[in-house]
C-alpha positions as CSV (number, residue, x, y, z in Angstrom):
1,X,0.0,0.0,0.0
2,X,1.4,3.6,-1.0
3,X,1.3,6.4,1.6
4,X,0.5,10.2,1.1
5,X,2.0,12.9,0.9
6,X,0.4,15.9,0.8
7,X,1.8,18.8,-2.0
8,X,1.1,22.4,-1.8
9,X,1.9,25.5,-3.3
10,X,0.7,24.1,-6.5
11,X,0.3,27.1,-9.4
12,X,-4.0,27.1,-10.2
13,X,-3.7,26.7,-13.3
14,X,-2.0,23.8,-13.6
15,X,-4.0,20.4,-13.9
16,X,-4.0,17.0,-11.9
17,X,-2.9,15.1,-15.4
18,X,0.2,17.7,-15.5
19,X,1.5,17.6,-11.5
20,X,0.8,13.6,-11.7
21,X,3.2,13.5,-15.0
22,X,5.8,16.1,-13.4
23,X,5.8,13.8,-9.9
24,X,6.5,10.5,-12.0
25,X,9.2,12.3,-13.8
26,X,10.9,13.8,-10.8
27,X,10.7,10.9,-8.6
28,X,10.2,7.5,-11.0
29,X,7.5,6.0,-12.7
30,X,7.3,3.4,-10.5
31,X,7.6,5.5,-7.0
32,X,4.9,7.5,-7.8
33,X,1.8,5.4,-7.7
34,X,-1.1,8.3,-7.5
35,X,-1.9,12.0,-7.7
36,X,-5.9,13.5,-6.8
37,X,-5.3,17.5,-7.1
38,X,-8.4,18.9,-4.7
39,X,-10.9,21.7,-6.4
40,X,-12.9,23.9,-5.7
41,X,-16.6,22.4,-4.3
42,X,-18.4,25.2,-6.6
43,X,-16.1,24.9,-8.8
44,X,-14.7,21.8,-9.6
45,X,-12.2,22.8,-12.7
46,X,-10.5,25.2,-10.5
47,X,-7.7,23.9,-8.1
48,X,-7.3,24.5,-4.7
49,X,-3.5,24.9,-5.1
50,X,-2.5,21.6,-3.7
51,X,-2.6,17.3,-3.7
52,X,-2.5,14.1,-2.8
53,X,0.6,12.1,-3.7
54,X,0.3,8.1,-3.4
55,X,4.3,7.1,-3.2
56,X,5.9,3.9,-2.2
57,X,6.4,4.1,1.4
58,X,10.0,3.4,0.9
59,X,10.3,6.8,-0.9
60,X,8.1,9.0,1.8
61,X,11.1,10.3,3.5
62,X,13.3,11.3,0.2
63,X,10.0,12.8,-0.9
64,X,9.7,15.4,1.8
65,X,11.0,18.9,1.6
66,X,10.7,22.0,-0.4
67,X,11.1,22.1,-4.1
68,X,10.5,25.1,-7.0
69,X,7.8,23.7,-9.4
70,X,6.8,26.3,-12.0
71,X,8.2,29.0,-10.5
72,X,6.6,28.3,-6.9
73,X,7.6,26.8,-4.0
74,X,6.1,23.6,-3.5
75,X,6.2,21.5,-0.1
76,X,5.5,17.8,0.3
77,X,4.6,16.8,3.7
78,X,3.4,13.9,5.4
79,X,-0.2,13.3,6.0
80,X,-1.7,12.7,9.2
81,X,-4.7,10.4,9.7
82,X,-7.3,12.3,12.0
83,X,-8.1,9.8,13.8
84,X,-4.2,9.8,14.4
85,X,-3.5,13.3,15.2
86,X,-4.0,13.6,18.9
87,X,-1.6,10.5,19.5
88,X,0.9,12.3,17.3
89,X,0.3,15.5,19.0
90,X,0.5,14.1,22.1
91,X,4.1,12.1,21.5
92,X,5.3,15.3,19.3
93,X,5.2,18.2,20.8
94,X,8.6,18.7,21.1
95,X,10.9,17.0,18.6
96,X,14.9,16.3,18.9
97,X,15.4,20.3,18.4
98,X,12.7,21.4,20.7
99,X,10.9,23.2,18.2
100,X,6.7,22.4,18.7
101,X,5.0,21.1,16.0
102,X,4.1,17.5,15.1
103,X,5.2,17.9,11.4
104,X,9.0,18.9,11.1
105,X,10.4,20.0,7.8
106,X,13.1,18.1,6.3
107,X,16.3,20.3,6.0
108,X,18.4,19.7,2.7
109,X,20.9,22.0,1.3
110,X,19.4,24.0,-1.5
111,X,16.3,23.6,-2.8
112,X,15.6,20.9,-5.5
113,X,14.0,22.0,-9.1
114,X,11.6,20.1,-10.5
């Protein structure tokens, strides 16, 4: 079973077809297993700016982090079931660097471009 990520800071105008293509590319054909870009309710052709990634759990960690994408800054982050999210907040609210938060970014030099 693939876990997801979720991917923001997507540009509006682009469609799910076109980030789904770009994630294969970037990351493999074969660690890239889904992509469902969320719309608008009232609108459903416009975007919301952002998306669900289904990747190979094996890849979730590689995945996460900051990367430009059409000229925007895109961030991949893990998602956290709600059912989930007191348990995590609980155990997380202080990681290794004392920094609150129960999502940490990954730090990597520079910023990758996809």
């Amino acid at each position: 079973f693939p876990s997801h990520d979720i991917v923001g800071g997507l540009d509006f105008n682009l469609t799910e077809k076109e980030v789904f293509g770009d994630l294969k590319m970037f990351f493999g054909n074969e660690t890239v297993v889904s992509f469902k870009l969320r719309t608008e309710k009232e609108e459903p052709n416009r975007s919301r700016g952002y998306g669900f990634m289904g990747i190979k759990k094996s890849a979730v960690q590689s995945s996460l982090g900051e990367y430009t994408y059409y000229g925007r800054t895109m961030k991949i982050s893990l998602v956290i079931q709600r059912k989930n999210m007191e348990a995590h907040r609980h155990r997380s609210s202080l990681d290794s660097s004392g920094q609150s938060g129960i999502l940490q970014r990954l730090e990597r030099p520079g910023i990758p471009h996809l």
